[in-house]
C-alpha beads as a LAMMPS data file, in Angstrom:
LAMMPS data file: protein, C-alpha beads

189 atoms
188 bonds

1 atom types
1 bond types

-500.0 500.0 xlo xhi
-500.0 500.0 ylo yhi
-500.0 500.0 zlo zhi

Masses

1 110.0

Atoms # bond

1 1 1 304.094 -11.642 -326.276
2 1 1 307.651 -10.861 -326.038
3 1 1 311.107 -12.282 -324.672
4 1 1 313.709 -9.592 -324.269
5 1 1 317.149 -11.899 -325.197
6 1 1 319.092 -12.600 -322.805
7 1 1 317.161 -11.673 -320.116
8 1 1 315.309 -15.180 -319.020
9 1 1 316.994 -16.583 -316.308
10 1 1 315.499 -19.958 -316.777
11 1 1 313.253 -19.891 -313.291
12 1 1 309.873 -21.052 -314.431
13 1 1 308.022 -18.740 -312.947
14 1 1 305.758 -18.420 -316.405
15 1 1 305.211 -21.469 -316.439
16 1 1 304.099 -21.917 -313.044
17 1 1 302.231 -18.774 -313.155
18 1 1 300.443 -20.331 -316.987
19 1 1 299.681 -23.117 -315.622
20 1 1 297.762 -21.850 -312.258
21 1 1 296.663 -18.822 -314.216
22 1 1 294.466 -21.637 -315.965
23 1 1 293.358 -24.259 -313.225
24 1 1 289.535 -24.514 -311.912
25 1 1 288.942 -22.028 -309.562
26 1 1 289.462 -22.939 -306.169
27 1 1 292.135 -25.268 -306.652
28 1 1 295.028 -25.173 -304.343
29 1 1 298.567 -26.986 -303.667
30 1 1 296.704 -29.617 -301.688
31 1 1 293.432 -30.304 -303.862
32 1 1 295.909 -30.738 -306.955
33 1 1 295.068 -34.412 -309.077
34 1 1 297.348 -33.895 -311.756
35 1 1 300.816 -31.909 -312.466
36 1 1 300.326 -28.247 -313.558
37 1 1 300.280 -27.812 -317.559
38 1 1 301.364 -24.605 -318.737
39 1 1 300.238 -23.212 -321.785
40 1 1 304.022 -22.118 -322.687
41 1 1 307.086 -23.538 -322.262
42 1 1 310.899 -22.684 -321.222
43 1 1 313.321 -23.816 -323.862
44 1 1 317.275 -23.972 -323.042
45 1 1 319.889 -24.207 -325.224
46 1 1 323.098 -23.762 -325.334
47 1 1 323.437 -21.640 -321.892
48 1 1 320.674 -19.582 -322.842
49 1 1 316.781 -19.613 -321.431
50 1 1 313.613 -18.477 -322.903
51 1 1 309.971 -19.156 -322.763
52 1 1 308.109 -20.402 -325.925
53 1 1 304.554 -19.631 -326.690
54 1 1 301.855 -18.597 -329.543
55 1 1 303.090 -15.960 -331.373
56 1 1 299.215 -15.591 -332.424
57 1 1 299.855 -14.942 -336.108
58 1 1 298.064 -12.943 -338.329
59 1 1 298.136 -15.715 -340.840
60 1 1 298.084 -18.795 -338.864
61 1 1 298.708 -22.143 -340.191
62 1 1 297.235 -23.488 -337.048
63 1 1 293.625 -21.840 -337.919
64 1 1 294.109 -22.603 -341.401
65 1 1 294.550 -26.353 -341.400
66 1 1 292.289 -27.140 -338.395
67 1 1 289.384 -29.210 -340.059
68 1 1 286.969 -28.392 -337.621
69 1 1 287.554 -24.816 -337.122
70 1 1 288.527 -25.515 -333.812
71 1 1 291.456 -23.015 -334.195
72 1 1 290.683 -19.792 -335.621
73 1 1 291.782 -16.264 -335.704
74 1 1 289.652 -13.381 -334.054
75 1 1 290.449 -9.609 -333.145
76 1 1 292.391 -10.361 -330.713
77 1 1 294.595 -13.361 -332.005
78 1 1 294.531 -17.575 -332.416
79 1 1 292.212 -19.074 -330.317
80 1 1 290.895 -22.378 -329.539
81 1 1 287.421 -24.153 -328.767
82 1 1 287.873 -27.469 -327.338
83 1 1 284.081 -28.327 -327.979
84 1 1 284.890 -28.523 -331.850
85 1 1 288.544 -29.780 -331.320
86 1 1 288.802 -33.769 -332.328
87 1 1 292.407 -34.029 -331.331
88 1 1 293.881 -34.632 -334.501
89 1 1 297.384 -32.384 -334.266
90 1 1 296.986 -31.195 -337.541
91 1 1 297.827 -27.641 -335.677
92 1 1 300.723 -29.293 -333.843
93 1 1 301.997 -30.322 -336.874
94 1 1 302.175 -26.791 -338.880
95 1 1 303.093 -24.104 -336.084
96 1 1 306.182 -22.600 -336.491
97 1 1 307.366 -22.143 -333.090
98 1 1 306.264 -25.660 -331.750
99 1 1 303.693 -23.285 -329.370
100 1 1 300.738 -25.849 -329.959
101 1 1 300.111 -29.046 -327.351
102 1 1 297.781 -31.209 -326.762
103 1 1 296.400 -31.488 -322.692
104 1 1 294.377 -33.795 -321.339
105 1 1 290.930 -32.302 -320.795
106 1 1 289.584 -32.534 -317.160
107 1 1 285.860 -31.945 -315.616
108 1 1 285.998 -31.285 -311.780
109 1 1 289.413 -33.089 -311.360
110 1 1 288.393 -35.414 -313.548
111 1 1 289.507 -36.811 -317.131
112 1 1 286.902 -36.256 -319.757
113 1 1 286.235 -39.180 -321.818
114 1 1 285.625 -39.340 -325.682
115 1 1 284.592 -42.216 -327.480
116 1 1 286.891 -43.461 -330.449
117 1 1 286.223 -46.442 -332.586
118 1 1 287.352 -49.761 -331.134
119 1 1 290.252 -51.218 -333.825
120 1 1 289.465 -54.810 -332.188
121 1 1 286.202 -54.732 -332.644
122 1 1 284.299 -53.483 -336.144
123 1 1 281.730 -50.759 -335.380
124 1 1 282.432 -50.742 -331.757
125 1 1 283.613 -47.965 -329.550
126 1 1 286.003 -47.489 -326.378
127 1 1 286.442 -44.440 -324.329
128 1 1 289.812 -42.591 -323.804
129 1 1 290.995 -39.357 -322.294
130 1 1 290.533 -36.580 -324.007
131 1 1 293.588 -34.537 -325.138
132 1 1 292.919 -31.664 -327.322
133 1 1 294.750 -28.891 -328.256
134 1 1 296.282 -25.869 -325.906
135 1 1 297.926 -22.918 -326.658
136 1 1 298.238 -19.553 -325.378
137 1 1 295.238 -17.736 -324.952
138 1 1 297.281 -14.508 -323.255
139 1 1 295.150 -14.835 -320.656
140 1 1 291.948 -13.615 -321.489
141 1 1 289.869 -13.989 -318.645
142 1 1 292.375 -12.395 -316.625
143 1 1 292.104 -8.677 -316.665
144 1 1 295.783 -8.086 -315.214
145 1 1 296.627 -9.251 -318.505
146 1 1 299.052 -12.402 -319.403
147 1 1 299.918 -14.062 -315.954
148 1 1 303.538 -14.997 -317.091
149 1 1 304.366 -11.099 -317.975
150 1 1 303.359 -10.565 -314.603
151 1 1 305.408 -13.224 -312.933
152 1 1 308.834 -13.087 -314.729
153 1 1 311.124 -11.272 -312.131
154 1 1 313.341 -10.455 -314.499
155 1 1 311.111 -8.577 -317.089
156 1 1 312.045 -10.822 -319.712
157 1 1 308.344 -10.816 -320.524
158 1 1 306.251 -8.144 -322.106
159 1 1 302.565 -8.259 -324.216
160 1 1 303.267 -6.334 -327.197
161 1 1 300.684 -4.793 -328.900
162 1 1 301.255 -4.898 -333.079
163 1 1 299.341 -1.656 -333.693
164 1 1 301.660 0.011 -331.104
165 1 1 305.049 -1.213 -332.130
166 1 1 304.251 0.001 -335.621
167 1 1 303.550 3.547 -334.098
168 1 1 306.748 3.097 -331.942
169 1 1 308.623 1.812 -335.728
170 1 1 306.806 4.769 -337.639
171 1 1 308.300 7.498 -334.793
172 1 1 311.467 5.901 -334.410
173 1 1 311.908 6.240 -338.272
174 1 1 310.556 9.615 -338.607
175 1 1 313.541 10.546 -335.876
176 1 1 315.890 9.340 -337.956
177 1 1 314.901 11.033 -341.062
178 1 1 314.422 14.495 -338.919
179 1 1 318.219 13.916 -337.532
180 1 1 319.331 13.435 -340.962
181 1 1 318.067 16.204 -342.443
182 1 1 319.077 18.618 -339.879
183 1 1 322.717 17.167 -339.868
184 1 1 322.563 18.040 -344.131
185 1 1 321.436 21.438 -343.355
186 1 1 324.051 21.895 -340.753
187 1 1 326.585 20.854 -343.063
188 1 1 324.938 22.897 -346.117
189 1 1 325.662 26.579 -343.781

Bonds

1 1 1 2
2 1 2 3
3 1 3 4
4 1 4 5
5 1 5 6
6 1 6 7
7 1 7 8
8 1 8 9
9 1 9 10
10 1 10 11
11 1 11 12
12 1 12 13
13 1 13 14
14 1 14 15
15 1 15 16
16 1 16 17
17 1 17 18
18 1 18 19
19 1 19 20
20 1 20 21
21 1 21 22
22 1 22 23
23 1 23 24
24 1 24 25
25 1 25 26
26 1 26 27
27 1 27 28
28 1 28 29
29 1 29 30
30 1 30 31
31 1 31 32
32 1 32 33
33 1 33 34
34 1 34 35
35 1 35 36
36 1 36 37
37 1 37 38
38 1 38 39
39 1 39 40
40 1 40 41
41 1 41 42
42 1 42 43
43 1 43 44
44 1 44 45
45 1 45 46
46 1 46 47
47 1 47 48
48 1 48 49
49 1 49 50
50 1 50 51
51 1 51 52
52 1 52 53
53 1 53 54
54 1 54 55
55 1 55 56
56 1 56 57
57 1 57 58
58 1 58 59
59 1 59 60
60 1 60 61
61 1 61 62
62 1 62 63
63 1 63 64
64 1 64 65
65 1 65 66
66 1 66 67
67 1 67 68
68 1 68 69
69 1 69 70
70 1 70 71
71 1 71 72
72 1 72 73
73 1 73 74
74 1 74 75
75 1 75 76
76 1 76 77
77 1 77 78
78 1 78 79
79 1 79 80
80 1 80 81
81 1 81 82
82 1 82 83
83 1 83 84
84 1 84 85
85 1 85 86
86 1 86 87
87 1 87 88
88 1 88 89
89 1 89 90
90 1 90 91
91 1 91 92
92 1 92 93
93 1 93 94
94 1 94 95
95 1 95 96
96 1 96 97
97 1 97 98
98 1 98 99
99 1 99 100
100 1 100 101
101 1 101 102
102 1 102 103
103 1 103 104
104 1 104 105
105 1 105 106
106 1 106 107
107 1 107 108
108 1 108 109
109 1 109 110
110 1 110 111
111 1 111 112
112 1 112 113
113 1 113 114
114 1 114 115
115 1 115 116
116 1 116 117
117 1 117 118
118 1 118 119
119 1 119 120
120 1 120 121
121 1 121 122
122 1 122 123
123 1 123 124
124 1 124 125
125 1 125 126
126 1 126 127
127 1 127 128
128 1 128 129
129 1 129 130
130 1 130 131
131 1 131 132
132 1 132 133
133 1 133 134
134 1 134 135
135 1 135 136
136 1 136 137
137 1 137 138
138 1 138 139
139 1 139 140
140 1 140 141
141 1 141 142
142 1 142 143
143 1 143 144
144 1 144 145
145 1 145 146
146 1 146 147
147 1 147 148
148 1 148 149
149 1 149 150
150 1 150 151
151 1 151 152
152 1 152 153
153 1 153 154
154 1 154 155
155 1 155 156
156 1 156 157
157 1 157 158
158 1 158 159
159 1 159 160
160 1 160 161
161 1 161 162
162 1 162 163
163 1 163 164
164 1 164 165
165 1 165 166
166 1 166 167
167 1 167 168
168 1 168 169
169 1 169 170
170 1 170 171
171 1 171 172
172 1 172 173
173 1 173 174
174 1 174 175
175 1 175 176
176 1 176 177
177 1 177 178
178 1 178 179
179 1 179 180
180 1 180 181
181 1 181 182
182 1 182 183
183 1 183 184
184 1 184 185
185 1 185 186
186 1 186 187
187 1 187 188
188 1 188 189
């Protein structure tokens, strides 16, 4: 993913569009339990807007300190499997662009429980909430692609695709080294 500078105008409309992009099917305005949770989030500083999310790197810390191989890196970037995450922000802790949260896991509107040793009592258990951790997952499931892209009204937004801005790069360059030449020759006659 992609933010053209300057071009966020701060609306939301990724994030809204995130976090329904992601809700149980069949949820509405009216059936909503909890707030929406978007899987990235609009920064602002210093008069300027721009939406943060998982930059999906090649070499991601995320991935590599995860101890349960929760996080890990496949063809088509960093991904997560809440059954094997424990919660333990070790990913929040190491990404670089603050992309990686933690969101409270819910079953049919529901919180899902986890059990987590009792301090007050040795060898017991209590149950909690469980919050595990969320990223961008560009919208996999989707086949219209990222929902935010989509949404942004002001284009800000755009899925890049590595192998193609290498290509883009590589032609761009070879331009440059064609106008060069042929500006020497020029000046050569």
């Amino acid at each position: 993913m992609s933010v053209t500078p300057g071009a966020c105008i701060g609306c939301r409309a990724c994030e809204l569009a995130c976090a329904a992009a992601h809700m149980a099917a069949g949820a509405t305005v009216g059936s909503l339990t909890r707030p929406p949770v978007p899987r990235l989030y609009l920064v602002r500083e210093a008069g300027t807007a721009a939406p943060v999310a998982c930059r999906h790197c090649e070499a991601a810390p995320c991935a590599a300190v995860c101890p349960t191989a929760a996080v890990r890196c496949d063809a088509s970037g960093v991904v997560v499997e809440p059954a094997r995450c424990i919660g333990c922000k070790a990913c929040l802790a190491v990404c670089p662009v603050g992309a990686m949260a933690m969101a409270e896991v819910q079953d049919h509107g529901r919180p899902v429980l986890r059990r987590v040793p009792d301090p007050a009592v040795p060898g017991g258990f209590v149950e909690e909430p469980a919050w595990l951790a969320s990223k961008c997952d560009l919208c996999r499931e989707r086949p219209a692609g990222p929902a935010c892209v989509g949404a942004c009204p002001a284009g800000a937004l755009s899925l890049v695709i590595p192998g193609e801005v290498r290509r883009v790069r590589l032609l761009a360059a070879a331009r440059a080294m064609a106008a060069a030449a042929s500006g020497a020759r020029e000046e050569g006659r």
